[in-house]
BAVO-905198 format. One record per residue (C-alpha): x negated, y negated, z negated; residue in three letters; residue number from 1. Coordinates in nm, 4 decimals. Example, Ala and Ser with C-alpha at 12.3 -4.5 7.8 and 13.67 -1.06 7.14 Angstrom:
<mivos>
<mivo c1="-1.2300" c2="0.4500" c3="-0.7800" domi="ALA" dogu="1"/>
<mivo c1="-1.3670" c2="0.1060" c3="-0.7140" domi="SER" dogu="2"/>
</mivos>
This chain:
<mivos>
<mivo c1="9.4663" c2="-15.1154" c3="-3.7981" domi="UNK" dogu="1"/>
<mivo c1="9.1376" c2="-14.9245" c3="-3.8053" domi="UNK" dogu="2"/>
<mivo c1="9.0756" c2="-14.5904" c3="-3.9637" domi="UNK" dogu="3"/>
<mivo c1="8.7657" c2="-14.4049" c3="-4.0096" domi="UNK" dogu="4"/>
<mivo c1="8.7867" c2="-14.0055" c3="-4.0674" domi="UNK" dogu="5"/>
<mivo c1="8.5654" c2="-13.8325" c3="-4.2473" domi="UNK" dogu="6"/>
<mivo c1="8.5079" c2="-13.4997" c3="-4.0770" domi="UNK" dogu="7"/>
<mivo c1="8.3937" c2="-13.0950" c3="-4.1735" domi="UNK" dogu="8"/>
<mivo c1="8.3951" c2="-12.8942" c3="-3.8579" domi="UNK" dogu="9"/>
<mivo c1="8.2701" c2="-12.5176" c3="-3.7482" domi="UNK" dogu="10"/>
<mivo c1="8.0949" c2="-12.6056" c3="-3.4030" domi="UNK" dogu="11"/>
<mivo c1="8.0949" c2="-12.2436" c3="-3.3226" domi="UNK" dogu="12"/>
<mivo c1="8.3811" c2="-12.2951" c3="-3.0849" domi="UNK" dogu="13"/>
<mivo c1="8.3713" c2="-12.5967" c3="-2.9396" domi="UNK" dogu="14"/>
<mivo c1="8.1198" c2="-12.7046" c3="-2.6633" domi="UNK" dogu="15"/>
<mivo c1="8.0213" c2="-13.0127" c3="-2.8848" domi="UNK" dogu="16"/>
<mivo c1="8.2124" c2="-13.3066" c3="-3.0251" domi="UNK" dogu="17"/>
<mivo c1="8.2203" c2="-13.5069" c3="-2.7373" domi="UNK" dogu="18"/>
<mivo c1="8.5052" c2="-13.4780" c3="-2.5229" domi="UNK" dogu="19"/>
<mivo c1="8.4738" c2="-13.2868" c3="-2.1983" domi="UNK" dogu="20"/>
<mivo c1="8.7394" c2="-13.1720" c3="-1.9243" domi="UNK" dogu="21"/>
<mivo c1="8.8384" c2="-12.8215" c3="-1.9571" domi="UNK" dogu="22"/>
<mivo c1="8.6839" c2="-12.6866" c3="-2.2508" domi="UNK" dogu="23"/>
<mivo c1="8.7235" c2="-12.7522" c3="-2.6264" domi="UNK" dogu="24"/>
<mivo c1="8.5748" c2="-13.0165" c3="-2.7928" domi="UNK" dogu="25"/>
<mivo c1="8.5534" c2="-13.1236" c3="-3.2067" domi="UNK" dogu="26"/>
<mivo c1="8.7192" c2="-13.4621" c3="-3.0233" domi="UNK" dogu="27"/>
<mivo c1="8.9693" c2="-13.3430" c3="-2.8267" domi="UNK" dogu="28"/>
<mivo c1="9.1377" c2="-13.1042" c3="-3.1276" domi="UNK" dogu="29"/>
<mivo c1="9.1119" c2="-13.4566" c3="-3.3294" domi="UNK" dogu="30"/>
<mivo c1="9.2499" c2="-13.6956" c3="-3.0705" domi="UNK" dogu="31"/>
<mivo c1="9.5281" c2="-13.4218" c3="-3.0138" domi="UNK" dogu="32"/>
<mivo c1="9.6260" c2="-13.4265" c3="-3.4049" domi="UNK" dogu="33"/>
<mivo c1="9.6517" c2="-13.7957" c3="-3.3753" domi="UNK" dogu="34"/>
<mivo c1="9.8797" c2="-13.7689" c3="-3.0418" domi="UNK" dogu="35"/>
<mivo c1="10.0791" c2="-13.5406" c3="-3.2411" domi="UNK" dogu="36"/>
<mivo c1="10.0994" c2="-13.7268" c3="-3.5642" domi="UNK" dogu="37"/>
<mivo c1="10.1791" c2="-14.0907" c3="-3.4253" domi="UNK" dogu="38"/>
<mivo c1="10.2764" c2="-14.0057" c3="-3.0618" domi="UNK" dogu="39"/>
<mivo c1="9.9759" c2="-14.2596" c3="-2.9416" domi="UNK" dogu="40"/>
<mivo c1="9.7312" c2="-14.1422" c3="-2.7012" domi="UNK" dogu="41"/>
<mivo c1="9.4059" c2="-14.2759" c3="-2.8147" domi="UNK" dogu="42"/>
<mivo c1="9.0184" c2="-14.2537" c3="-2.7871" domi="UNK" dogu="43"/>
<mivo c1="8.8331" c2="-14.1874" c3="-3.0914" domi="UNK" dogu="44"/>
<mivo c1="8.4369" c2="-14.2958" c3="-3.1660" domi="UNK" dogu="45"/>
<mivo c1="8.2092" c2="-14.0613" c3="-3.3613" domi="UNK" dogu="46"/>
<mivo c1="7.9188" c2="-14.1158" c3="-3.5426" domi="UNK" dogu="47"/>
<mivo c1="7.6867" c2="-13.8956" c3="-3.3539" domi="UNK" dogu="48"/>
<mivo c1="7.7589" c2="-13.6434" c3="-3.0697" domi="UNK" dogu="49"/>
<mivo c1="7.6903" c2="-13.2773" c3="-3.2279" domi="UNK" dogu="50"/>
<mivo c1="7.5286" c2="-13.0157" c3="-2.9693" domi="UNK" dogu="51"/>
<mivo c1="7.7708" c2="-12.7000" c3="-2.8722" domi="UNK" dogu="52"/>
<mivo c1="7.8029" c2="-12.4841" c3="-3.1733" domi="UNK" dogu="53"/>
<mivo c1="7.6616" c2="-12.7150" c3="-3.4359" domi="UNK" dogu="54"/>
<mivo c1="7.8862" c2="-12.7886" c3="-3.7229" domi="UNK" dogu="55"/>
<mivo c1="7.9350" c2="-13.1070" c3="-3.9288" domi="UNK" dogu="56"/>
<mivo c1="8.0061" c2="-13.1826" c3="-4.3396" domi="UNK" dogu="57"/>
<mivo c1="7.9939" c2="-13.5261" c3="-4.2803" domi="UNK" dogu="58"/>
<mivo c1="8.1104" c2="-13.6593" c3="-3.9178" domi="UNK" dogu="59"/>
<mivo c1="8.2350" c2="-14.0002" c3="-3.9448" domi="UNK" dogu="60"/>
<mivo c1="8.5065" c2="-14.1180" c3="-3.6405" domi="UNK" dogu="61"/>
<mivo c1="8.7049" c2="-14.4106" c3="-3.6138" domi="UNK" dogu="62"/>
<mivo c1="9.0185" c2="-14.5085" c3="-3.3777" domi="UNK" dogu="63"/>
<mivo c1="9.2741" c2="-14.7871" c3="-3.3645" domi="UNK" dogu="64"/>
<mivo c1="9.6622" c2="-14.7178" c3="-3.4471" domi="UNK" dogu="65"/>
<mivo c1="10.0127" c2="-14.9348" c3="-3.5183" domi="UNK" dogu="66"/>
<mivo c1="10.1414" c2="-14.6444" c3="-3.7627" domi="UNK" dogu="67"/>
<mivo c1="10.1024" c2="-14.7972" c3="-4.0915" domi="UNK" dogu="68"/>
<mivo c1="10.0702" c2="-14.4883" c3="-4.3156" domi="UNK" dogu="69"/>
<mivo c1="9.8863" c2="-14.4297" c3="-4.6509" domi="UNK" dogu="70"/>
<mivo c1="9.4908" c2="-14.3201" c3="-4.6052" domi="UNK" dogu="71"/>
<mivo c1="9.6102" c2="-14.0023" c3="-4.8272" domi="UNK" dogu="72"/>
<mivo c1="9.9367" c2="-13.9388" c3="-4.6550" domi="UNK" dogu="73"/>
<mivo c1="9.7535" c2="-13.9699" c3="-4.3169" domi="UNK" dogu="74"/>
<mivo c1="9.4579" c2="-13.7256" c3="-4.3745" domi="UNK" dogu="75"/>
<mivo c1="9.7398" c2="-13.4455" c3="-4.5310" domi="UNK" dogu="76"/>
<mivo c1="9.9338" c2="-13.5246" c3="-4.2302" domi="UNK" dogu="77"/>
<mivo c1="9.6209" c2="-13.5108" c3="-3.9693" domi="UNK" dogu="78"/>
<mivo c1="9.4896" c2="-13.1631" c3="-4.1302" domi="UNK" dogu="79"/>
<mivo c1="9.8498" c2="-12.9910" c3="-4.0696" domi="UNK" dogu="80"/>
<mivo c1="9.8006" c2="-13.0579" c3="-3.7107" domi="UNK" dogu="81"/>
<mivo c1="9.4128" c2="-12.9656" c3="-3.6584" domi="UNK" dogu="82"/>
<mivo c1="9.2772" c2="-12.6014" c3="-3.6143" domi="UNK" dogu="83"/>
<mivo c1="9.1728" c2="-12.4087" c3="-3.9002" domi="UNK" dogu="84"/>
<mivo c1="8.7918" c2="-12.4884" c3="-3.8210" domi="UNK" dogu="85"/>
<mivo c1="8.8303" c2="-12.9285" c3="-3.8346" domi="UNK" dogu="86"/>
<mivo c1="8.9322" c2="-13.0672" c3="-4.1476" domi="UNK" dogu="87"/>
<mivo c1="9.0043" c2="-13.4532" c3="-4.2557" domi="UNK" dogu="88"/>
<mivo c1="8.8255" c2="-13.5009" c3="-4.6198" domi="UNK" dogu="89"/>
<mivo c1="8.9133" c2="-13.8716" c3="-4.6097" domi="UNK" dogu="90"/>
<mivo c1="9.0643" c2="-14.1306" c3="-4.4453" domi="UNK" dogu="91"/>
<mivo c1="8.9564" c2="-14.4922" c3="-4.5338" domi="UNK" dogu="92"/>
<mivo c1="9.0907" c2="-14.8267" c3="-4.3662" domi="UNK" dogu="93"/>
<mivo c1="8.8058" c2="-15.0564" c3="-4.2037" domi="UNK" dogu="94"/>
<mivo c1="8.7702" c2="-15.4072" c3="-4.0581" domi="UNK" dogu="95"/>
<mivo c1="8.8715" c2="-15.4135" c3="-3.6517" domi="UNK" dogu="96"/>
<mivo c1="8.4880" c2="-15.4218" c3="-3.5824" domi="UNK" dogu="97"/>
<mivo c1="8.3870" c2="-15.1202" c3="-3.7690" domi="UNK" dogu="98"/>
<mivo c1="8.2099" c2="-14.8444" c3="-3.5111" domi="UNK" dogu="99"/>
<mivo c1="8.0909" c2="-14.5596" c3="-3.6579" domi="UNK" dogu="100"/>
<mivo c1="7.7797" c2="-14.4915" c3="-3.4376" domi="UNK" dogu="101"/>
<mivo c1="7.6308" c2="-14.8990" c3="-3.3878" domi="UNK" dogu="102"/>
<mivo c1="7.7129" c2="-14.9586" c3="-3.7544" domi="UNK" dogu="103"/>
<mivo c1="7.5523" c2="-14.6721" c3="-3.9456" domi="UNK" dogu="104"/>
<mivo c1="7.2024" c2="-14.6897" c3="-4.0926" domi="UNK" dogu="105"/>
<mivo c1="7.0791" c2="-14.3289" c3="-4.1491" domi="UNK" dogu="106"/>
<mivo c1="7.2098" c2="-14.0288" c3="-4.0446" domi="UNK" dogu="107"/>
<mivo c1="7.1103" c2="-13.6446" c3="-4.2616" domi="UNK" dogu="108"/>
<mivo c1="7.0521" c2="-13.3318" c3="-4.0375" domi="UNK" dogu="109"/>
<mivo c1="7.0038" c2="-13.0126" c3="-4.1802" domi="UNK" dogu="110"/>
<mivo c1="6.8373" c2="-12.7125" c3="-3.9947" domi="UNK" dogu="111"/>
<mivo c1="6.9346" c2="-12.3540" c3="-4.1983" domi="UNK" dogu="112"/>
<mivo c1="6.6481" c2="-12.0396" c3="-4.1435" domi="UNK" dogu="113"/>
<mivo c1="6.7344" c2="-11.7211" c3="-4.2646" domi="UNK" dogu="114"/>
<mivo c1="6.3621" c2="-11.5777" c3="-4.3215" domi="UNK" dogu="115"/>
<mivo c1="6.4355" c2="-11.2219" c3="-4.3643" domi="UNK" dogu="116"/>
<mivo c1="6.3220" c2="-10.8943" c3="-4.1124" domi="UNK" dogu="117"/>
<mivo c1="6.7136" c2="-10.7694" c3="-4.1424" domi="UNK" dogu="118"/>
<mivo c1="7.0157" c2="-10.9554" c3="-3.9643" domi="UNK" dogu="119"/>
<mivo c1="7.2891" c2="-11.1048" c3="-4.1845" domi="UNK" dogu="120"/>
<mivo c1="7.6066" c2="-11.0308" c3="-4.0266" domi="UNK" dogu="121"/>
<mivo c1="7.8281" c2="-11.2744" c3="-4.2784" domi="UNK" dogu="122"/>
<mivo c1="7.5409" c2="-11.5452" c3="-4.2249" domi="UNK" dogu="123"/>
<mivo c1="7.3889" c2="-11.4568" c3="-3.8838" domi="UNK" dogu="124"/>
<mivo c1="7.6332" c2="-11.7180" c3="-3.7050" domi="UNK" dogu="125"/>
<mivo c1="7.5256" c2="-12.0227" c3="-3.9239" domi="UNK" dogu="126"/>
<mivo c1="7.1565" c2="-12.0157" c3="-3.9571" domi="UNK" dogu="127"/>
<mivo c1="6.8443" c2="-11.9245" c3="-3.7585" domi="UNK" dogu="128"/>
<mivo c1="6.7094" c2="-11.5859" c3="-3.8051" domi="UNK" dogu="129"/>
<mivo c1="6.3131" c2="-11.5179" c3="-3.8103" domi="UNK" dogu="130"/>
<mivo c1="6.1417" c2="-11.2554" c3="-3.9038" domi="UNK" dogu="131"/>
<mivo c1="5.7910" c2="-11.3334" c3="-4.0181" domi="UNK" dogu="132"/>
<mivo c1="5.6240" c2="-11.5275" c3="-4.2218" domi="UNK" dogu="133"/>
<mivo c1="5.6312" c2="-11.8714" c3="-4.3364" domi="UNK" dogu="134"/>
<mivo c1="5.4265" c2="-12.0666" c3="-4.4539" domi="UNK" dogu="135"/>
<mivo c1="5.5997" c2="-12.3159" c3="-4.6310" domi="UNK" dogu="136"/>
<mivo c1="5.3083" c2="-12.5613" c3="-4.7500" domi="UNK" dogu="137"/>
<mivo c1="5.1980" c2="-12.6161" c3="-4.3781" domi="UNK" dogu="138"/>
<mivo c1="5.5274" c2="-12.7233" c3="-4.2666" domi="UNK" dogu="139"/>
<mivo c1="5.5835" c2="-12.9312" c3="-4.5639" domi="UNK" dogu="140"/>
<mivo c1="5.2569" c2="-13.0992" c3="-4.4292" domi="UNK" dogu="141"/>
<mivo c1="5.3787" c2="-13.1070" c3="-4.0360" domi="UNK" dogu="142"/>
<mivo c1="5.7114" c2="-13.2555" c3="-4.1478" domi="UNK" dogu="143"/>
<mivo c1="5.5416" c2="-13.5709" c3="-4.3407" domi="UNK" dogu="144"/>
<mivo c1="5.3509" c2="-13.6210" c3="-4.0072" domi="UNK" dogu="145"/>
<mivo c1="5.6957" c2="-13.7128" c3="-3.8281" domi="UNK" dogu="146"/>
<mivo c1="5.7977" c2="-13.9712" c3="-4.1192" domi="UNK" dogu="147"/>
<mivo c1="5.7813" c2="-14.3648" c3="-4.0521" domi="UNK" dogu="148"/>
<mivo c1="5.8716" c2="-14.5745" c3="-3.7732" domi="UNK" dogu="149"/>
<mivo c1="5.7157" c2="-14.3484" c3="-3.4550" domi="UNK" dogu="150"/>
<mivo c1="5.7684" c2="-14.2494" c3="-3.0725" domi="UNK" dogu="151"/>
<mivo c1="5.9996" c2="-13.9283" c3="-3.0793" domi="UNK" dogu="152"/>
<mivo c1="5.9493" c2="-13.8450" c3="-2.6883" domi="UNK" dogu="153"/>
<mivo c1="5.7584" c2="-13.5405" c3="-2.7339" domi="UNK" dogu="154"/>
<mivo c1="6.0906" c2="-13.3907" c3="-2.9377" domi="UNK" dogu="155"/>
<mivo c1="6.3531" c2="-13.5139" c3="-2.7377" domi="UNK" dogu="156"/>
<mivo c1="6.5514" c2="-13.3433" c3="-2.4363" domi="UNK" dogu="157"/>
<mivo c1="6.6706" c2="-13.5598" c3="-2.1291" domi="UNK" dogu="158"/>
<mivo c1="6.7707" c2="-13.8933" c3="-2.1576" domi="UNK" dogu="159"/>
<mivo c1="7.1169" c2="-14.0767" c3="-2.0462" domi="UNK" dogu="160"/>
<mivo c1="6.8941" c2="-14.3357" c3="-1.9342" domi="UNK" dogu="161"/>
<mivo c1="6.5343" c2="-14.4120" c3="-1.8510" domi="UNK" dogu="162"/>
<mivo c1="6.5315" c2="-14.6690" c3="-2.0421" domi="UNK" dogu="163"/>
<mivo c1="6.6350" c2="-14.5675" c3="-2.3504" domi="UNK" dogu="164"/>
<mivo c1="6.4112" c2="-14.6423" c3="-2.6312" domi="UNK" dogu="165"/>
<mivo c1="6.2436" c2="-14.2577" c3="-2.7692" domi="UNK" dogu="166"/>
<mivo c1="6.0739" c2="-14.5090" c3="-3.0809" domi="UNK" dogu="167"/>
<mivo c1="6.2908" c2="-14.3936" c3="-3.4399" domi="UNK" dogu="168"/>
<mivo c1="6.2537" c2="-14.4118" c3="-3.7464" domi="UNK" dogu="169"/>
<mivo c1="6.2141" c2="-14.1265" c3="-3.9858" domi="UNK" dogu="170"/>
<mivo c1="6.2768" c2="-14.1972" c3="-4.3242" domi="UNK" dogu="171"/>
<mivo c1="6.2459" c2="-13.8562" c3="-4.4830" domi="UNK" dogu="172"/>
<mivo c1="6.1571" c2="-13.4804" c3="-4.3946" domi="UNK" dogu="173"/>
<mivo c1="6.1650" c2="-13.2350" c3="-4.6557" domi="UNK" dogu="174"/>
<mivo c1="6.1222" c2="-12.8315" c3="-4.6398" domi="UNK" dogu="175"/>
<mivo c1="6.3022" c2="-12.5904" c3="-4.8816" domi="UNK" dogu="176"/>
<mivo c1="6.2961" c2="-12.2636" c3="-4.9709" domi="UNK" dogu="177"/>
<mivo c1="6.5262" c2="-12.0686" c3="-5.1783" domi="UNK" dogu="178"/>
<mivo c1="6.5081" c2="-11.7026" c3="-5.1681" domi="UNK" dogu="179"/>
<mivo c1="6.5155" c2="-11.6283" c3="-4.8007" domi="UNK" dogu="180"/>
<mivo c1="6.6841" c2="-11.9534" c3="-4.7180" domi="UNK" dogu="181"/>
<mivo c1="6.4038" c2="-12.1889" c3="-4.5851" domi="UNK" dogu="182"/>
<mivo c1="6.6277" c2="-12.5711" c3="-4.4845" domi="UNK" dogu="183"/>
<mivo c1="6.4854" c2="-12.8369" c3="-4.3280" domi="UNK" dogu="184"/>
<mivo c1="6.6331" c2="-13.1784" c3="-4.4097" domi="UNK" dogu="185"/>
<mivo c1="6.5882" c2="-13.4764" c3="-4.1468" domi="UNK" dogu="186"/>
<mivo c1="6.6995" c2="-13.8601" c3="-4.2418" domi="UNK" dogu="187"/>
<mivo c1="6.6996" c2="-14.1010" c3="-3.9887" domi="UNK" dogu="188"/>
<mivo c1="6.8235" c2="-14.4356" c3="-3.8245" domi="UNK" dogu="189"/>
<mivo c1="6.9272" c2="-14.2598" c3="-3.4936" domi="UNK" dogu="190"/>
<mivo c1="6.8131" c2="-13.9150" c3="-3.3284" domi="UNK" dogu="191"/>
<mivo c1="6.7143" c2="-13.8750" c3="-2.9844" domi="UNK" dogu="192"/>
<mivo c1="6.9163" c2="-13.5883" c3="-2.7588" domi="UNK" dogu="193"/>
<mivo c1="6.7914" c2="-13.2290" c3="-2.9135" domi="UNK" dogu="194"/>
<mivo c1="6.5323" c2="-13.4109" c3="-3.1244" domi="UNK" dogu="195"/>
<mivo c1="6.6210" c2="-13.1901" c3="-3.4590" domi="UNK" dogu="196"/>
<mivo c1="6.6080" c2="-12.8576" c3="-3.2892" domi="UNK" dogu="197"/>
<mivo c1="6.2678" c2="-12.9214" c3="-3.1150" domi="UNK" dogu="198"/>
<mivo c1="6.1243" c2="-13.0661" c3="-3.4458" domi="UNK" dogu="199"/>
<mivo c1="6.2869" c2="-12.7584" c3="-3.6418" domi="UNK" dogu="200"/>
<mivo c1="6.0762" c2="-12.5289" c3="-3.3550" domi="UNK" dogu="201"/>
<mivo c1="5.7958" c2="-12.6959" c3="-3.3835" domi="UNK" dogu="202"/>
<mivo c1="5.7898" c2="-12.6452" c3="-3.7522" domi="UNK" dogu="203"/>
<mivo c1="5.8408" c2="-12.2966" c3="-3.7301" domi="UNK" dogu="204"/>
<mivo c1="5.5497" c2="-12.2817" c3="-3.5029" domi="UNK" dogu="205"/>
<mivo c1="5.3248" c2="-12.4201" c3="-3.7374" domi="UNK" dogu="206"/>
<mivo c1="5.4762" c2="-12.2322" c3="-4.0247" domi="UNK" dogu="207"/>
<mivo c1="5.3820" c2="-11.9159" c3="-3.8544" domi="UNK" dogu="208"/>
<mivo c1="5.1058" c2="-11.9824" c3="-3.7024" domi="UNK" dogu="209"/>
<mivo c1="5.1520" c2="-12.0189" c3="-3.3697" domi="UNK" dogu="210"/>
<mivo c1="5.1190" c2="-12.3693" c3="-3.3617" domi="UNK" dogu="211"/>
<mivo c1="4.7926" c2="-12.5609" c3="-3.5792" domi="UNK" dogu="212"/>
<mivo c1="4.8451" c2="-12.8577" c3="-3.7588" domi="UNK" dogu="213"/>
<mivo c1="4.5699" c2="-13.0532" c3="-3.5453" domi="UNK" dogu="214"/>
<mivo c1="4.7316" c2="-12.9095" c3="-3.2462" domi="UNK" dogu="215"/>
<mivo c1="5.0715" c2="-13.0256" c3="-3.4061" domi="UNK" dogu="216"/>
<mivo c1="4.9254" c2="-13.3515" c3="-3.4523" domi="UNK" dogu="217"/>
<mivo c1="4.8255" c2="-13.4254" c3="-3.1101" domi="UNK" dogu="218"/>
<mivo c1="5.1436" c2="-13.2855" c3="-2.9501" domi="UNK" dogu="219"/>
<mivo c1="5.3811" c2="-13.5452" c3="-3.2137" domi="UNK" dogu="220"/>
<mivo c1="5.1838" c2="-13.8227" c3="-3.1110" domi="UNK" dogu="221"/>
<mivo c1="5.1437" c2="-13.7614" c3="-2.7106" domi="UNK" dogu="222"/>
<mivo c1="5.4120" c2="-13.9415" c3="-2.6104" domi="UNK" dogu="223"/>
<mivo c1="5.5135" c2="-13.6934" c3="-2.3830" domi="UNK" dogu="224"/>
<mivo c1="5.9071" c2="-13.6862" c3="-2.3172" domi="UNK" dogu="225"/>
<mivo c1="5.9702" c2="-13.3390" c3="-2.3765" domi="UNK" dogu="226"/>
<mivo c1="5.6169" c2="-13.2152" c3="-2.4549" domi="UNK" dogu="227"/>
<mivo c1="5.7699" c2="-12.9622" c3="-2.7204" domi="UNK" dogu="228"/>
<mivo c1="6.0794" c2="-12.7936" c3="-2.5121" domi="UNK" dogu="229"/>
<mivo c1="6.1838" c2="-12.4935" c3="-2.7831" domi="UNK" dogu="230"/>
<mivo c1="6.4808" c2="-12.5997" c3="-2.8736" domi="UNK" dogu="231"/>
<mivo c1="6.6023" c2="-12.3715" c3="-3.1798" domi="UNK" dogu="232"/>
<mivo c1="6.9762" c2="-12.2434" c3="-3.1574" domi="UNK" dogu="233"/>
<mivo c1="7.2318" c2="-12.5209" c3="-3.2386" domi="UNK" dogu="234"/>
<mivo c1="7.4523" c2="-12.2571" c3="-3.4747" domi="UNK" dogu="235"/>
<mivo c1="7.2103" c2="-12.3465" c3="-3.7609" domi="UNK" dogu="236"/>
<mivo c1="7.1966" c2="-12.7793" c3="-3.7275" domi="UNK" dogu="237"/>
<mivo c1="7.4629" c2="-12.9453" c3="-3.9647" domi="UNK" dogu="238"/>
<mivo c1="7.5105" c2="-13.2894" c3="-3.9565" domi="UNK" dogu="239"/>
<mivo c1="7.5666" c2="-13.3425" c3="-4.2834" domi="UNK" dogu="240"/>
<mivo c1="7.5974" c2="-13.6695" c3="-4.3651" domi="UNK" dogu="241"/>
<mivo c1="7.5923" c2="-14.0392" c3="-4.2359" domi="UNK" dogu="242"/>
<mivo c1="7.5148" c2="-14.3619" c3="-4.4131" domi="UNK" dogu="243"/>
<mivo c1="7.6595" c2="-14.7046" c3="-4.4030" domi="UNK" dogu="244"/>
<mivo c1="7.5314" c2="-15.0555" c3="-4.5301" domi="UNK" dogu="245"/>
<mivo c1="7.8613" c2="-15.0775" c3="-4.6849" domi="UNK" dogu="246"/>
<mivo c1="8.0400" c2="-14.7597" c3="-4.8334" domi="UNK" dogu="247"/>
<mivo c1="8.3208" c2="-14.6637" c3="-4.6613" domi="UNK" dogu="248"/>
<mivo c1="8.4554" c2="-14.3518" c3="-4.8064" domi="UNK" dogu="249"/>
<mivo c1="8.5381" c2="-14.2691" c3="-5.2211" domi="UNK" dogu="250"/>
<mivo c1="8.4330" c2="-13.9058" c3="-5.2121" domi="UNK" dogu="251"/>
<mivo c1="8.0766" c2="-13.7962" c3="-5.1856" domi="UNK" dogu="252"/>
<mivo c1="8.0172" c2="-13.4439" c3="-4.9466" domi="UNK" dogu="253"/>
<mivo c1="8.0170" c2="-13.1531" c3="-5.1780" domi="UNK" dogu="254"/>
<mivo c1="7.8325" c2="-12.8712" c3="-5.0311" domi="UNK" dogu="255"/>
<mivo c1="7.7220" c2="-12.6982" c3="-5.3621" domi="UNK" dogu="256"/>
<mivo c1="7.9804" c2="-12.4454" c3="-5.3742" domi="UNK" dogu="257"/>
<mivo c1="7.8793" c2="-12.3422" c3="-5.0006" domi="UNK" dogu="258"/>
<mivo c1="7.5058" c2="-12.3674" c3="-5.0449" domi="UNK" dogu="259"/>
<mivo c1="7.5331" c2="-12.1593" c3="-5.3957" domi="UNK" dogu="260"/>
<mivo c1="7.7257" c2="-11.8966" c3="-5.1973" domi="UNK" dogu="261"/>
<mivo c1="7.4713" c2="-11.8647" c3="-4.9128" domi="UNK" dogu="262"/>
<mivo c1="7.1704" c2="-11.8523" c3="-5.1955" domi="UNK" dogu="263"/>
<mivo c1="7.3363" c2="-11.6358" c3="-5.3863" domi="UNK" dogu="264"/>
<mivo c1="7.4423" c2="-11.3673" c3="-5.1094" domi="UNK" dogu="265"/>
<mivo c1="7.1239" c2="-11.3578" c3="-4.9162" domi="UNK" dogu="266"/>
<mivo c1="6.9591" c2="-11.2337" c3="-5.2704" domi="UNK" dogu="267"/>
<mivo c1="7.1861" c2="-10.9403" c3="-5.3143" domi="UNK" dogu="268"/>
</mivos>
């Protein structure tokens, strides 16, 4: 049968999800769990492949096995054999076609900024840190620029292939502010490599002032691959959550009690 996982990981250790020789990857610590658990070497398919040191709330992965257990009895089991930073929320059983990256529909990045002159040493590792001003209402503006159906090639890093389409679409951007947490919010069908930490510098440009909304304009719509190359520290991106035509998972992704905790201590 199929499974799919639904997946919370801290990136901060791992060089990425993908799975890469020699060093630790969100994939590897899963497909080792599920080695240990059923004794069946296997090759798991995620959603999306997170940068090094970007952290998920919401990873979806999927992999074929013959042990027939329960979806609850299975994601207990799985979590007793994963590190303390990957955690199985769900496990749900899907048709033998399901794949978690063709099939879904949108996929939610979030970008955290601290925007405070002094450090946070509890919250340093998990967001971006800048010191200036903001201005909120000018990125708000920028980020509606990069909604609809567009070419993304001026935000995205190198390509697996040449001839891999850069056209997305964007089906929401929002900008947030809460006390000194400013969060960017990206929805969309697919995401080019980098894409959401060049768009997140770009809208820190304009927020500051570096970069001009006209001059914004023109650079979003140059067509460029890789006319924006800031790319914005992968410690703050979350994946947080990714959509299906059909639901596939009973729980929804909680993250009040975390967000509430991050408000709350960066106003103290």
């Amino acid at each position: 049968m199929r499974l799919a996982l639904l997946v919370e990981y801290n990136g901060s250790k791992y060089h990425g999800f993908q799975y890469q020789k020699n060093v630790a990857s969100v994939q590897g610590a899963i497909e080792e769990a599920v080695l240990n658990l059923t004794g069946e070497p296997t090759r798991i398919k995620g959603a999306g492949r997170t940068d090094a040191g970007a952290h998920a709330m919401g990873q979806v992965v999927a992999f074929d096995t013959n042990v027939a257990y329960n979806p609850r009895e299975f994601t207990r089991a799985m979590n007793s054999y994963l590190p303390q930073d990957v955690v199985i929320k769900e496990t749900a059983k899907t048709n033998a076609f399901f794949d978690p990256r063709r099939d879904a529909v949108k996929r939610w990045y979030k970008f955290k900024i601290l925007n405070n002159p002094i450090r946070s040493p509890l919250f340093g590792d998990y967001t971006y840190n800048f010191k200036g001003d903001l201005d909120i209402e000018s990125m708000r503006i920028a980020g509606n620029m990069l909604e609809g159906t567009r070419d993304f090639a001026p935000f995205s890093g190198a390509l697996s292939k040449e001839s891999m389409s850069t056209i997305r679409h964007m089906f929401e951007v929002t900008v947030n502010k809460n006390s000194d947490l400013i969060e960017f919010d990206f929805v969309a069908n697919a995401f080019l490599p980098q894409q959401v930490r060049r768009m997140a510098g770009t809208l820190v440009d304009v927020g500051s002032g570096k970069l001009m909304l006209e001059e914004f304009y023109k650079l979003a719509n140059s067509n460029t691959l890789g006319a924006y190359n800031k790319v914005l520290d992968a410690k703050a991106l979350y994946l947080m959550n990714i959509e299906y035509a059909v639901p596939i998972f009973e729980i929804q992704n909680d993250f009040g009690v975390w967000e509430k905790a991050l408000i709350e201590a960066n106003t103290i």
